[in-house]
BAVO-855142 format. One line per 3 residues: their letters; for each residue x, y, z of N, C-alpha, C. Coordinates in steps of 0.1 Angstrom, whole numbers, plus 5000, padded with zeros to 4 digits. Each point is the difference from the previous one (the first is absolute). Example, Ala and Ser with C-alpha at 12.3 -4.5 7.8 and 13.67 -1.06 7.14 Angstrom:
as> 5132:4943:5078:4991:5012:5000:5009:5012:5000 | 4996:5011:4993:5009:5011:5000:4992:5011:5008;
//
This chain:
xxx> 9448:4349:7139:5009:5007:4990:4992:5010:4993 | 5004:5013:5001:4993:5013:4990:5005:4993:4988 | 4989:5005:4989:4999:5004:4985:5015:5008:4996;
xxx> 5001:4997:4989:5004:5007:4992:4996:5009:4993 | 5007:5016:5006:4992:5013:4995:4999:4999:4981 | 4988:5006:4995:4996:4995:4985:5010:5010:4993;
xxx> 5007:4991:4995:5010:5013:4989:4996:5006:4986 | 5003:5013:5001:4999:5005:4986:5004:4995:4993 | 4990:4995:4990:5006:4992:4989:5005:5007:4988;
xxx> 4989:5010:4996:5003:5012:4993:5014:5006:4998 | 5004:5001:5016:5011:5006:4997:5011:4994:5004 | 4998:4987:5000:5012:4991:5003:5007:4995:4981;
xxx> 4990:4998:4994:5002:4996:4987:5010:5013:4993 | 4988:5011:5003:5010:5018:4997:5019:4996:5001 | 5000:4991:5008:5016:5001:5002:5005:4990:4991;
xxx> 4997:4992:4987:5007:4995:4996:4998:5004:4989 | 5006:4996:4987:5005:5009:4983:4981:4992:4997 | 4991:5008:5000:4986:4998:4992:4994:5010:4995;
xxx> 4997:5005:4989:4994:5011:4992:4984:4995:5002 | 4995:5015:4998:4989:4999:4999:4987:4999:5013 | 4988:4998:4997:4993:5006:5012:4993:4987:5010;
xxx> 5004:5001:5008:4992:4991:5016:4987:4996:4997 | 4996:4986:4999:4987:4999:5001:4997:4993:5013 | 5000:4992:4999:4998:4991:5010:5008:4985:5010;
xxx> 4998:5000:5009:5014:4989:5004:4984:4991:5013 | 5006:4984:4999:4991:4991:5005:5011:4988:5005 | 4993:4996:5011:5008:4987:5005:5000:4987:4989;
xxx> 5008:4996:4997:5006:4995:4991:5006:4980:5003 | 4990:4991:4995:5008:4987:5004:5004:4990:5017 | 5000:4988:4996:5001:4998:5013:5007:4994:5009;
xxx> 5016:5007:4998:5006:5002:5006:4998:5002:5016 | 5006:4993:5011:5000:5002:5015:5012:5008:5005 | 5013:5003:4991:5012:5006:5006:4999:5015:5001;
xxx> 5001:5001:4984:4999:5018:4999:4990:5004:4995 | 4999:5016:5003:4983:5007:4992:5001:5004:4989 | 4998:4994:4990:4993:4999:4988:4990:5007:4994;
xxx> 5003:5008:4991:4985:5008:4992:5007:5003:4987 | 4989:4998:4993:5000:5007:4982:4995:5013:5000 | 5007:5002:4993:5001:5021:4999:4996:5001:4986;
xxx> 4992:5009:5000:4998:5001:4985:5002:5012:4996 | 5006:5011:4989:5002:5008:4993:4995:4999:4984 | 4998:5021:5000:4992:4999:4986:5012:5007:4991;
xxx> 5008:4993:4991:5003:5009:4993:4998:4999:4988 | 4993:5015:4997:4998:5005:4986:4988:4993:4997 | 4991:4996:5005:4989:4991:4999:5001:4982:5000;
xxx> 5012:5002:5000:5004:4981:5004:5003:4998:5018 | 4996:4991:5001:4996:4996:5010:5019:4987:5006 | 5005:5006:5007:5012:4989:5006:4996:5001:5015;
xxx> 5005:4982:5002:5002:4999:5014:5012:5000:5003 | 5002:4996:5012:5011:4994:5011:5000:5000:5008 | 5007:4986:5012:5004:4996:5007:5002:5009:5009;
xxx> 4999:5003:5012:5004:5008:5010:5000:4990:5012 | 5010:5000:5009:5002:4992:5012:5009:5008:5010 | 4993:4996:5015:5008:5005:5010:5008:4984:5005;
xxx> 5014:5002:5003:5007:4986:5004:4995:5001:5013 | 5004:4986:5006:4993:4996:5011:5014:5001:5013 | 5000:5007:5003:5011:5003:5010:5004:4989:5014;
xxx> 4992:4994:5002:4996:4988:5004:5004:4991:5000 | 5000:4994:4985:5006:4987:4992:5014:5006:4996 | 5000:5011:4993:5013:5001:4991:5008:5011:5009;
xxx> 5008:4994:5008:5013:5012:5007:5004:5012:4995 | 5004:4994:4987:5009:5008:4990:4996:5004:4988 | 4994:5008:5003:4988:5006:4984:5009:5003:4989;
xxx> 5010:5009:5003:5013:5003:4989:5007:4992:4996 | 5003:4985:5007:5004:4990:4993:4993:4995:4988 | 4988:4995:5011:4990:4992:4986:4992:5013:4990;
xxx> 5003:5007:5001:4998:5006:4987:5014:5003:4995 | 5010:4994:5002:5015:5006:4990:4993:4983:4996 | 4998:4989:5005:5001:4988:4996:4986:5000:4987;
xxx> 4990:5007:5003:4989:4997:4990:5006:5008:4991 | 5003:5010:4996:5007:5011:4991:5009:4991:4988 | 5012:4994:5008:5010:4991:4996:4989:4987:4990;
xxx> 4995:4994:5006:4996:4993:4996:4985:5003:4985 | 4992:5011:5001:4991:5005:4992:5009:5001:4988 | 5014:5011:5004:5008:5004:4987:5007:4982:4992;
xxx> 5001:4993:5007:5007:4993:4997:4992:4989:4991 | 4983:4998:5001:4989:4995:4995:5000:5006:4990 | 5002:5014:5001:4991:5008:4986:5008:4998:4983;
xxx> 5014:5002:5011:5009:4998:4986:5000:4989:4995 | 4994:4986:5006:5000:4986:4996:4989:4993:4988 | 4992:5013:5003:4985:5007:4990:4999:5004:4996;
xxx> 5009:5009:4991:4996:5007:4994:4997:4999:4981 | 5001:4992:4999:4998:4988:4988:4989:5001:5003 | 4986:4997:5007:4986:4996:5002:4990:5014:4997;
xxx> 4992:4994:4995:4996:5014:4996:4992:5003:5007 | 4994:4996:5011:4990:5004:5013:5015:5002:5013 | 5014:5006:4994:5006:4995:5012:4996:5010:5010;
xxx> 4995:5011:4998:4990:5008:5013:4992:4994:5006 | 5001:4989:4999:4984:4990:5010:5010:4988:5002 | 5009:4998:4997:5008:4988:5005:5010:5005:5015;
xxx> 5001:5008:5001:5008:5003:5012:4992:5010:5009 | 5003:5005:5014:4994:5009:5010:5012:5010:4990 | 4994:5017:5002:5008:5012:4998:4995:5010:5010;
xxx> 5012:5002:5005:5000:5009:5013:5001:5011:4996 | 4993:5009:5003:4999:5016:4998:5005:5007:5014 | 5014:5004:4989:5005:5009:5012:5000:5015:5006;
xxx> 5002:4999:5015:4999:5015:5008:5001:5011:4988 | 4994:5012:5006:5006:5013:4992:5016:5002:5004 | 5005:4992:5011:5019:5004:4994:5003:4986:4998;
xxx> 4991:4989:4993:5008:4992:4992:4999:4988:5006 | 5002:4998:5013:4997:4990:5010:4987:4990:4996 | 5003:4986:5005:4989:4993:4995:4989:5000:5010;
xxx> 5003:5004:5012:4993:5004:5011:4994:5015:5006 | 4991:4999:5007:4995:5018:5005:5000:4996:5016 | 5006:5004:5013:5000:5003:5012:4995:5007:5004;
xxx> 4988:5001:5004:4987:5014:5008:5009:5001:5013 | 4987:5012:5009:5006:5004:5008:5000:4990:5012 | 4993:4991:4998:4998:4994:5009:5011:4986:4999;
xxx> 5010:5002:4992:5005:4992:4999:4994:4982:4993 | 4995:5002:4988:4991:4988:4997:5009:4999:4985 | 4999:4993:4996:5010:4995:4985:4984:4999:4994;
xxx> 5003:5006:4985:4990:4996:4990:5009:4998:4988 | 4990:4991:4993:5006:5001:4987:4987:4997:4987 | 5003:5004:4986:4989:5005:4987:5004:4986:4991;
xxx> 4992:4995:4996:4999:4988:4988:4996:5009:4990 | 5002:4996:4989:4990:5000:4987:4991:4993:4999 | 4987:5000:4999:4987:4985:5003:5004:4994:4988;
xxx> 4998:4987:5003:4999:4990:4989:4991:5001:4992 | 4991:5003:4986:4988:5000:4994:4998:4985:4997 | 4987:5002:4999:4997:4978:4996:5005:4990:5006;
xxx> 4999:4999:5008:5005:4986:5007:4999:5003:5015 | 4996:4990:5010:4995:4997:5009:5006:4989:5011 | 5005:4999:5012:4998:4992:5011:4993:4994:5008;
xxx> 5003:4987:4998:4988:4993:5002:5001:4993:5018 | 4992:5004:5010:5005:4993:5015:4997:4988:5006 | 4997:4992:4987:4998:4986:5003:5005:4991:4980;
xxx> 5004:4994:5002:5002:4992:4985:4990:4993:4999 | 4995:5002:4990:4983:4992:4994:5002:4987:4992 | 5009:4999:4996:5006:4989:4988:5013:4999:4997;
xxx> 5007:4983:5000:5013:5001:4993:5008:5011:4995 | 4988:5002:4985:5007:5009:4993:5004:5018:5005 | 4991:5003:5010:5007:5013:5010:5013:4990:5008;
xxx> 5000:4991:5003:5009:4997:5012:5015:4996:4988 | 4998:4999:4986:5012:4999:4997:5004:5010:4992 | 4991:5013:4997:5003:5015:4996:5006:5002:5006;
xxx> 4998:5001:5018:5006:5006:5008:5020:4997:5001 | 4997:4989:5002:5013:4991:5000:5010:5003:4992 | 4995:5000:4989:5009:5000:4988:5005:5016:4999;
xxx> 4988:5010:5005:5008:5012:5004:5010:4997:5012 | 4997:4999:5008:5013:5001:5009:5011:4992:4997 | 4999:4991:4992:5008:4992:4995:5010:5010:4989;
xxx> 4993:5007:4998:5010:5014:4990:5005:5008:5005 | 4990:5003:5009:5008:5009:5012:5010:4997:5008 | 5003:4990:4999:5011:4997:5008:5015:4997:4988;
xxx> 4991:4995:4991:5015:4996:4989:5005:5012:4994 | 4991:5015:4998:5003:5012:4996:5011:5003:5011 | 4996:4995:5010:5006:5013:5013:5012:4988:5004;
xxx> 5005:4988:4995:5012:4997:4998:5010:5001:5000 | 5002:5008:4991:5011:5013:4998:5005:5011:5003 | 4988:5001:5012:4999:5018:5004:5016:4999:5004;
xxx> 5010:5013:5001:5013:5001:5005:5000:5003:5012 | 5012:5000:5005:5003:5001:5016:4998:5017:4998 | 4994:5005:5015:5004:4993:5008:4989:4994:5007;
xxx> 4998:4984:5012:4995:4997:4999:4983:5006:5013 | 4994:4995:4989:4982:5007:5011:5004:5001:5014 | 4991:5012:5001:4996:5000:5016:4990:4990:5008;
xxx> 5004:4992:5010:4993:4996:5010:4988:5003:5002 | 4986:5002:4996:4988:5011:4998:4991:4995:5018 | 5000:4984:5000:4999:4994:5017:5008:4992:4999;
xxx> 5016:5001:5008:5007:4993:4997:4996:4984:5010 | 5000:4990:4995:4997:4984:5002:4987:5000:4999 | 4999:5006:4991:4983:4999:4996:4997:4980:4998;
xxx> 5004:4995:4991:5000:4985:4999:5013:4993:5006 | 5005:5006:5012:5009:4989:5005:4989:4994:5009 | 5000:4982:4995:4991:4994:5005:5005:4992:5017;
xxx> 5013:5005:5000:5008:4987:5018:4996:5018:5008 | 5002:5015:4993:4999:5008:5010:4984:4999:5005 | 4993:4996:4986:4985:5003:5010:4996:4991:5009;
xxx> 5007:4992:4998:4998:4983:5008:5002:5003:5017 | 5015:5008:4998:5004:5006:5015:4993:5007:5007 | 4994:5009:4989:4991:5008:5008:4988:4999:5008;
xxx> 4996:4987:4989:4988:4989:5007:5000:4993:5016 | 5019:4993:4997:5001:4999:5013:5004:5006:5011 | 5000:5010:4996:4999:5012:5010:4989:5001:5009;
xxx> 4990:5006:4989:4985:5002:5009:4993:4985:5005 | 5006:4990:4994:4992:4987:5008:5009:5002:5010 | 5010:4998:5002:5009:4998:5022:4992:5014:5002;
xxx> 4998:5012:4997:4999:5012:5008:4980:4999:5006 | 4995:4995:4989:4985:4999:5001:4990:5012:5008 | 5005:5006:4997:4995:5017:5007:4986:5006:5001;
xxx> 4993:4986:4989:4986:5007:5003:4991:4980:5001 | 5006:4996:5007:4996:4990:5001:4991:4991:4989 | 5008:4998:4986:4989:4994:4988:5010:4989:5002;
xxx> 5011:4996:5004:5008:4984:4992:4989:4988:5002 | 4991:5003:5009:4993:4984:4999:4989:5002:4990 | 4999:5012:4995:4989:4999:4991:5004:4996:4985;
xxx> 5013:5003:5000:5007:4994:4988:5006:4988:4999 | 4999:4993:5009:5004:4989:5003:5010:4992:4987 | 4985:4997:4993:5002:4992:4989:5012:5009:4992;
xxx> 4995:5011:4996:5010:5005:4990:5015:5004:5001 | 5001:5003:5013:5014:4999:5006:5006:4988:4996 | 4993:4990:5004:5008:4983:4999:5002:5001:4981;
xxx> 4992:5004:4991:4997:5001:4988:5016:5003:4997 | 4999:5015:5006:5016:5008:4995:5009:4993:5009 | 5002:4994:5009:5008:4993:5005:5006:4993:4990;
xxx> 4995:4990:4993:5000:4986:4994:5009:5004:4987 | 4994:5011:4997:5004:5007:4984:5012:5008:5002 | 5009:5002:5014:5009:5010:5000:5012:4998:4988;
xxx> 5003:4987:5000:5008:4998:4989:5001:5004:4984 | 4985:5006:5001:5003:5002:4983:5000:5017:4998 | 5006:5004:5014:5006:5011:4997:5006:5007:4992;
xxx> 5010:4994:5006:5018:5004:4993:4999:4994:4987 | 4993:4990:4994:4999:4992:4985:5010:5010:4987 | 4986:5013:5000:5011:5006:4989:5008:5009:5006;
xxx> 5002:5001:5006:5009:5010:5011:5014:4988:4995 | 5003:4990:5003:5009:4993:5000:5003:4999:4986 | 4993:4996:4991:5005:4999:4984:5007:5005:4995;
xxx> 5000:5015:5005:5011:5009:4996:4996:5007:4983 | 4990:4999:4998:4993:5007:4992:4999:5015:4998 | 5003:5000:4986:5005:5020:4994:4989:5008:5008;
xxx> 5010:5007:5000:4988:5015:5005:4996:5008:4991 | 4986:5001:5002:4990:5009:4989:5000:5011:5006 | 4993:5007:4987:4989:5008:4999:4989:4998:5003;
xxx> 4992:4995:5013:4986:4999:4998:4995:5010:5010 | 4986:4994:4994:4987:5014:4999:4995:4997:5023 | 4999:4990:4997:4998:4992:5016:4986:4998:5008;
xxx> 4989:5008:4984:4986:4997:5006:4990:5001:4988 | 4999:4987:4994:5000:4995:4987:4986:4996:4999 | 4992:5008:5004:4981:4998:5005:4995:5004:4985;
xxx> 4993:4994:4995:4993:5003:4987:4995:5014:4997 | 5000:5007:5016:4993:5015:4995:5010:5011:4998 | 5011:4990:5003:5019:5007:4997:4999:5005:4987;
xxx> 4993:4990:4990:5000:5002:4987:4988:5004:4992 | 5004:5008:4991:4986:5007:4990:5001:4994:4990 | 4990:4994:4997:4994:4993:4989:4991:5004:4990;
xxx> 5009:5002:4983:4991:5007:4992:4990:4997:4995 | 4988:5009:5003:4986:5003:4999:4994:4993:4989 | 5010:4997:4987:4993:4994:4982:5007:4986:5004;
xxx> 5014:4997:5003:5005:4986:4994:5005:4997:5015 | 4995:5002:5015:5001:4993:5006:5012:5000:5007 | 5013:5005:4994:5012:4997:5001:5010:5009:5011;
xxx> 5006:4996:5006:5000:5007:5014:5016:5010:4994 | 4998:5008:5001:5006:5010:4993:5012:5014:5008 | 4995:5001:5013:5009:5006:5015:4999:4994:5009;
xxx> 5008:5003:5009:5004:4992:5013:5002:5014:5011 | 4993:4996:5004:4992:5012:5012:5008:5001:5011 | 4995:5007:5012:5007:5000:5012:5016:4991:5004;
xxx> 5006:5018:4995:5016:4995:5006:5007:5004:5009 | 4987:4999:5008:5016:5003:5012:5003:4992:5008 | 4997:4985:4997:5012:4990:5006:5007:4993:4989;
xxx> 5003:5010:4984:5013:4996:4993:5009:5000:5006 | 5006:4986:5007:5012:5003:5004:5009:4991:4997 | 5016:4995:5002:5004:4986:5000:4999:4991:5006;
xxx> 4994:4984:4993:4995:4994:5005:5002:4983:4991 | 4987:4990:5004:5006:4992:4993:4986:4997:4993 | 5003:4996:4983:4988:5001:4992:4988:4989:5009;
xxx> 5003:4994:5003:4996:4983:5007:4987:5011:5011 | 5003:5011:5003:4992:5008:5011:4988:5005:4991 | 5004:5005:4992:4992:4999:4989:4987:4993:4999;
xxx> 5006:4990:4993:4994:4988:4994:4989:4997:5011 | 5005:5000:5012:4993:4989:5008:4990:5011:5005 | 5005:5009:5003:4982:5013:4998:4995:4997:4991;
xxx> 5002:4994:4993:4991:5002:4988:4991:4989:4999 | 5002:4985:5006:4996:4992:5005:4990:5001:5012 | 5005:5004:5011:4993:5002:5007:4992:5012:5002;
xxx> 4995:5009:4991:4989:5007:4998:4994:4998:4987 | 4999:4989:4992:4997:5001:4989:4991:4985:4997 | 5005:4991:5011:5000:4986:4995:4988:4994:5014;
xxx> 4996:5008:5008:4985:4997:5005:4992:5010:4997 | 4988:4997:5004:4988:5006:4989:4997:5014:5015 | 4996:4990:5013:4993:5005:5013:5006:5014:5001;
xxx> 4996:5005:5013:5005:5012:5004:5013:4996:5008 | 5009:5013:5004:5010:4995:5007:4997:4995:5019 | 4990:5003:5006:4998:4998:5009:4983:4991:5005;
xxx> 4995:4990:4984:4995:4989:4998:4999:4988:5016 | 4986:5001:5007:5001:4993:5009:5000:4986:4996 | 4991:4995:4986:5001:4988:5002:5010:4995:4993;
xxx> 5007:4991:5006:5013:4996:4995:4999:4990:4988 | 4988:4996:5000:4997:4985:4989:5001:5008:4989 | 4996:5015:4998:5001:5006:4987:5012:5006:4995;
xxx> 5011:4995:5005:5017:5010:5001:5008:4991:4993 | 5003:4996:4984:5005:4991:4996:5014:5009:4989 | 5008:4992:4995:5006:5007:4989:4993:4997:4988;
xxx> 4998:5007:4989:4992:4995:4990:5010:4998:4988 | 5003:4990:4998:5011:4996:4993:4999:5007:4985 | 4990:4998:4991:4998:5009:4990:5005:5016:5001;
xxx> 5002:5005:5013:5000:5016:5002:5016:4994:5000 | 5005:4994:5008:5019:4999:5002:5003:4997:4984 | 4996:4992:4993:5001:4996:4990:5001:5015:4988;
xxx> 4993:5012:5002:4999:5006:4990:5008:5017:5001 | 5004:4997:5021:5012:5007:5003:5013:4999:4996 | 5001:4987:4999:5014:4990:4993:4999:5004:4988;
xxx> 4992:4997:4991:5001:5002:4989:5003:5017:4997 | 4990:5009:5006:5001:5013:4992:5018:5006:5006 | 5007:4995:5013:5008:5008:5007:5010:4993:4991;
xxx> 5002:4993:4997:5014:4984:4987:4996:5010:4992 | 4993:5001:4996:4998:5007:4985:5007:5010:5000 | 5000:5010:5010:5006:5009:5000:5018:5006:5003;
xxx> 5004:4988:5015:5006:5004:5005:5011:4984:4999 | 4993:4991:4995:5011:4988:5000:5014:5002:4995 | 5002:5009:4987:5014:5002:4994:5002:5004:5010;
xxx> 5004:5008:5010:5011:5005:5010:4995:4994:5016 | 4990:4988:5002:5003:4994:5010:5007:4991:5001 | 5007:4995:5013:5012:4985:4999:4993:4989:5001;
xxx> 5006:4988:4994:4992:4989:5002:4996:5000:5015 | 5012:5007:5009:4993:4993:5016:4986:5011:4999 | 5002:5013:4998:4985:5010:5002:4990:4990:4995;
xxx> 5001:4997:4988:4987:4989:4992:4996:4992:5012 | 5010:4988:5002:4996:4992:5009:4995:5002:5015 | 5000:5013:5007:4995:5004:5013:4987:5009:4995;
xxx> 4997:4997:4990:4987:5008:4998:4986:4997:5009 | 4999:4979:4999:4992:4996:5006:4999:5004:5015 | 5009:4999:5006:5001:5003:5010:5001:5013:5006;
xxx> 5002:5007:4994:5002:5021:4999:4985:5003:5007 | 4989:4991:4995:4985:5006:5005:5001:4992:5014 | 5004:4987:5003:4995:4998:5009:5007:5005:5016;
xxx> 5014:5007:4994:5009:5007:5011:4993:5010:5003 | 4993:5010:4987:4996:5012:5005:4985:5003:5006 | 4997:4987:5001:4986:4997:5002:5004:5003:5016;
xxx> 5009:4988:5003:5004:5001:5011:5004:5012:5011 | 5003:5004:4989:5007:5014:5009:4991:5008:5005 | 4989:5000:4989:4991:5012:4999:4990:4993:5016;
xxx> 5002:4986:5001:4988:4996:5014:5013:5001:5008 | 5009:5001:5004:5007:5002:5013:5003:5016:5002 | 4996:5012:4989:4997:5010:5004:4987:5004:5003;
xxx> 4990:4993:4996:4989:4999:5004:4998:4999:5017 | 5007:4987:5000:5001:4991:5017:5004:5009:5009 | 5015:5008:4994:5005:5010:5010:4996:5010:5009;
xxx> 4987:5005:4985:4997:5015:5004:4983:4993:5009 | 4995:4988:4999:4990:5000:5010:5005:5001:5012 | 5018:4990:5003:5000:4995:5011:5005:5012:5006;
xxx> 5007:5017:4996:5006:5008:4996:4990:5008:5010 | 4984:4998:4994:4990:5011:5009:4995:5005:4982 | 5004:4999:4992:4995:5004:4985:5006:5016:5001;
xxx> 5010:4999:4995:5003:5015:5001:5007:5002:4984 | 4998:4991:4995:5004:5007:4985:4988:4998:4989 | 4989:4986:4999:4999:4998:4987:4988:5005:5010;
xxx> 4984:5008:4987:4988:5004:5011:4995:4988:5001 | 4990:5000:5009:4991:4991:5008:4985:5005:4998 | 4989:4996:4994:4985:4997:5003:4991:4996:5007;
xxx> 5010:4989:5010:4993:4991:5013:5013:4994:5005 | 4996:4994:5012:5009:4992:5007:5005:4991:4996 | 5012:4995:4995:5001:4986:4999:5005:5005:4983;
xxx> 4995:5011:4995:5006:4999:4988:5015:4997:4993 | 5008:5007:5010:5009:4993:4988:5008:4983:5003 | 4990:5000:5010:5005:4982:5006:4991:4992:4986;
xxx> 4991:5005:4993:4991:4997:4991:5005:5001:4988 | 5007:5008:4998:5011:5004:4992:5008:4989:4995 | 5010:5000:5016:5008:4993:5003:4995:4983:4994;
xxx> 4994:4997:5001:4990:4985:4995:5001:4997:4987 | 4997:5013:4995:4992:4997:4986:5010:4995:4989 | 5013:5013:5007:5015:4997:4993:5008:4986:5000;
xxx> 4999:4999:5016:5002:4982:5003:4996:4993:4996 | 4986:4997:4993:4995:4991:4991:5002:5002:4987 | 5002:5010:4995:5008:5007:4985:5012:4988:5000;
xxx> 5009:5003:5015:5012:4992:4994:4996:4982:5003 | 4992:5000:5004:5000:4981:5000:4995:4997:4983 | 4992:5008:4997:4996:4997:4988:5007:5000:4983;
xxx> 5008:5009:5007:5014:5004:4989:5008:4990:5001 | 5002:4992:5011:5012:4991:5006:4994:4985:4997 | 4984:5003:4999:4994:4986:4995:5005:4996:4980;
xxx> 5002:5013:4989:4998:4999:4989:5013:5005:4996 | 5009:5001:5010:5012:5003:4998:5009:4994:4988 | 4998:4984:5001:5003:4992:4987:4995:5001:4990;
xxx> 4993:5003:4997:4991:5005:4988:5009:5014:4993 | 4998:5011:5012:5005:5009:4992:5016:5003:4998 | 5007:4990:5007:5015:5000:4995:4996:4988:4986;
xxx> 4993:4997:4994:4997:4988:4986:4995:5016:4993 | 4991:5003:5000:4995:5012:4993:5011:5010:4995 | 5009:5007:5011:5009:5003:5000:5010:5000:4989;
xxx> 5003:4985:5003:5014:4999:4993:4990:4995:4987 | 4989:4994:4992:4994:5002:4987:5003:5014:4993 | 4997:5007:5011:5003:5017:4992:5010:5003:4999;
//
C-alpha cells in the first residue's frame, strides 16, 4: 500500500476562519483512525492552538454526515454550558471553513476539520487509578444526559451496526463455514467459547430499551482530564456520536477501564476485572447520568461490560479468521491473542457479576 502524499498543513489550516500568523503544525495524539496534529498560531504575541484533522475515508463513508452530526451535537453541548465559567474547555468548538462550513474538502478529495485546543487538561491512554476511571465516567455520564434532549431530527448512522451484537455474531459465522485461510482449528477453543455465549446476544437488543445519544467509544483517552482538580472536563472523539443504547456505553467503559494488562496480554492468569475499577465507573457514570436512566438501563449495567467485552473478542475472532484485514497486526496470531484476552475479560466479569448487580443497586 503507497503512503499518503504529506499535506500542506500550512495551507490547509489557511482555509478555515483563523487570524494571524502560521507557526508550526506536529502530529498530534494517539489516535489510529484519523491524522491528527496541533497547529499552533501567533497572534499578536499570544500563542493559540488547534486541532487540525484529516477524516479517515476508510472508516467514515459519509464525511458530510458525521460532521452535520458533530456540529448538531457541539452546538447543542455548548448552550447546556454556558453558565460554567471554563465553558470554553468543557465542550470541542469547531472552527469553521472560510464559507462557513464546519468542514474543508482538498483537491484530493480528503475532509478536514479545525478544533480549538483544549488548554490544561490532558488524556490519559491507560487509567492509573479509580479516581481517573471515575472522572472519566462521570463525564460521559453528562454527556449523554446533556445530549438527552438533543431535537429531532434523529443522528446519522456514522458505522451503521456498530454495536449490533447478533449482526457481528453472523458475521463470525460466516467466516468460520467459509474458512478461507485455513485458521478454524487454530481457534478451536474460542470458536466453542462464542458458540456457548451466542445467547446473550440479543439480551439488550430484546429489552426494548430507549434510544440514546451515545458517544460508542468511551476509552479513557476519549476524555480530557483537568490538569489542577483531575476532573474530566470534554469528551473527545465524535464521530461515532450516534443513536444508540446508553448500556453500549457503559459497558466500553468497563471493558477498557476495569483490566489493568494490555489489550493483546498473553498471559491470561493476569486478565481479571478489578472490581474496585467497575466499582468507581458505577459510581462516577450514576452520578451523573442516573436521573434520566430507566430502572431497566440501571439494572443491565452489570451486564453492559460483559456483552461488550464480548463483542469486542468475536470481532477480534472474525478478523483473524477473516485473513486480519481490518484491526493491524504485529505478529501472527495477533488478533487470535486479542481475541483471548477479551474472552477471559468476559469469564471474569460473569464470575463478579453478583457483586456488581449488589453494588449497583446500593448506588
Amino acid at each position: 500500500m503507497s503512503e499518503k502524499p504529506k499535506p500542506d498543513l500550512s495551507a490547509i489550516i489557511r482555509q478555515f476562519q483563523i487570524a494571524g500568523e502560521f507557526v508550526s503544525a506536529e502530529i498530534y495524539g494517539s489516535g489510529h483512525i484519523n491524522d491528527t496534529y496541533r497547529v499552533s498560531f501567533n497572534h499578536g504575541g499570544k500563542r493559540a492552538r488547534y486541532i487540525l484533522q484529516r477524516i479517515n475515508r476508510d472508516i467514515f463513508k459519509q464525511p458530510v454526515a458525521l460532521m452535520e452530526n458533530i456540529q448538531r451535537v457541539t452546538t447543542h453541548l455548548a448552550a447546556k454550558v454556558t453558565a460554567e465559567p471554563d465553558r470554553h474547555r468543557r465542550v470541542l468548538t469547531l472552527v469553521p471553513n472560510r464559507d462557513g462550513t464546519p468542514f474543508f474538502c482538498d483537491a484530493t478529495d480528503h475532509y478536514w476539520r479545525t478544533y480549538f485546543f483544549v488548554e490544561g487538561a490532558r488524556s490519559y491512554d491507560a487509567v492509573e487509578n479509580p479516581t481517573q476511571a471515575e472522572a472519566a465516567a462521570k463525564a460521559f455520564g453528562q454527556f449523554a444526559k446533556l445530549l438527552a434532549d438533543l431535537p429531532s431530527p434523529r443522528l446519522h448512522d456514522t458505522i451503521p451496526d456498530f454495536h449490533h451484537t447478533p449482526k457481528r455474531f453472523v458475521a463470525l459465522e460466516k467466516v468460520i463455514a467459509a474458512d478461507a485461510f485455513n485458521r478454524a482449528t487454530l481457534a478451536k477453543p474460542e470458536i466453542e467459547f462464542a458458540l456457548r455465549h451466542k445467547a446473550i446476544c440479543r439480551v439488550l437488543l430484546d429489552a426494548k430499551l430507549p434510544e440514546r445519544v451515545t458517544h460508542n467509544d468511551t476509552k479513557l483517552n476519549n476524555v480530557l482530564l483537568d490538569d489542577a482538580t483531575g476532573e474530566g472536563i470534554c469528551v473527545l472523539d465524535l464521530d461515532t456520536v450516534m443513536p444508540g443504547l446508553a448500556l453500549y456505553d457503559f459497558g466500553d467503559l468497563v471493558r477498557s477501564a476495569t483490566c489493568p494488562v494490555a489489550e493483546d496480554e498473553l498471559d491470561l492468569s493476569k486478565v481479571q476485572m478489578e472490581f474496585p475499577m467497575f466499582a468507581a465507573l458505577a459510581r462516577g457514570y450514576l452520578s451523573s447520568a442516573a436521573e434520566f436512566l430507566t430502572p431497566a438501563e440501571k439494572n443491565f449495567l452489570p451486564f453492559a461490560g460483559k456483552l461488550i467485552t464480548f463483542e469486542t473478542g468475536l470481532r477480534f475472532l472474525t478478523d483473524f479468521l477473516a485473513g486480519d484485514t481490518y484491526f493491524k497486526v504485529q505478529r501472527a496470531g495477533h488478533n487470535l491473542d486479542r481475541c483471548r484476552r477479551q474472552f477471559k475479560l468476559v469469564e471474569s466479569i460473569a464470575e463478579q457479576e453478583a457483586a456488581m448487580h449488589q453494588l449497583v443497586e446500593k448506588l
